[in-house]
N, C-alpha and C positions, 0 to 999 in steps of 0.2 A: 107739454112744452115747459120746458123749465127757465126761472125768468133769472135775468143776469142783470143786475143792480150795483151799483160801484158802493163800495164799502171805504168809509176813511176812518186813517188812524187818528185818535186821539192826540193831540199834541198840547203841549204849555213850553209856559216860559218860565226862568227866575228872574225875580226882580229884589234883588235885594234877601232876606225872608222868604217874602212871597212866592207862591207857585200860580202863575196865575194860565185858564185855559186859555188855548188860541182858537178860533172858528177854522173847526176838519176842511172847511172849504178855502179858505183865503188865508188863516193862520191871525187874521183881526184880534185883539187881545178885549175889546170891548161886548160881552155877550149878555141877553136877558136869556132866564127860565121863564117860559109861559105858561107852560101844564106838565104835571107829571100821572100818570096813569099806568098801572097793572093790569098784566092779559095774564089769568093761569093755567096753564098747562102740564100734561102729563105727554105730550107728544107733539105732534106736527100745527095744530090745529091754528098755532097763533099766526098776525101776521105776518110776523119772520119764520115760520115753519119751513122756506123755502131753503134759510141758514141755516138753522138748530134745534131741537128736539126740545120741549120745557116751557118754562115762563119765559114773562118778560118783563122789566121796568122801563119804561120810555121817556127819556125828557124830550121834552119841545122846546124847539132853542131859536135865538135870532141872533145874529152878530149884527152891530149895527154899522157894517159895509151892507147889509139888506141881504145876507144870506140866511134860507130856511132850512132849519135841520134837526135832525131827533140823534139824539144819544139813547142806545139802546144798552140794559145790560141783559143778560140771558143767564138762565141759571138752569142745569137739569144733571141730578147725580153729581152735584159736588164741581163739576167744570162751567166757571163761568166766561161769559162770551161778552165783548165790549167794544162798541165801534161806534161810528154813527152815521147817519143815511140823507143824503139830503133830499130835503122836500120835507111837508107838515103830512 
């Protein structure tokens, strides 16, 4: 069975200068990093195996409207993959 999980784009804003990010869930402009963590891979095995073939870097994120979410980047052969997932 192959699992179907909503994927959101990355978004920000300009403020002036600044690029600052929005929360993929609500677009909130206020976020913390909690953890960051590396899976490595040569194939399917990580937990996005079900997206992409490779590694992965994870950020754990929280917008403070109380949204939970990970920003993932994916790297395998040169194409990298960037999204984030909600839930921790």
């Amino acid at each position: 069975m192959i699992k179907t999980r909503k994927l959101y784009k990355i978004r920000y804003s300009q403020n002036g200068t600044d690029f600052i990010m929005g929360c993929p869930i609500c677009d909130f402009e206020y976020n913390h990093i909690e953890n960051i963590e590396t899976q490595e891979s040569d194939d399917y095995s990580t937990e996005f195996g079900d997206i992409f073939r490779g590694s992965a870097t994870i950020m754990t994120m929280t917008c403070e409207e109380g949204h939970d979410y990970r920003i993932v980047f994916g790297n395998h052969k040169g194409w990298l993959y960037l999204f984030a997932i909600e839930g921790h």
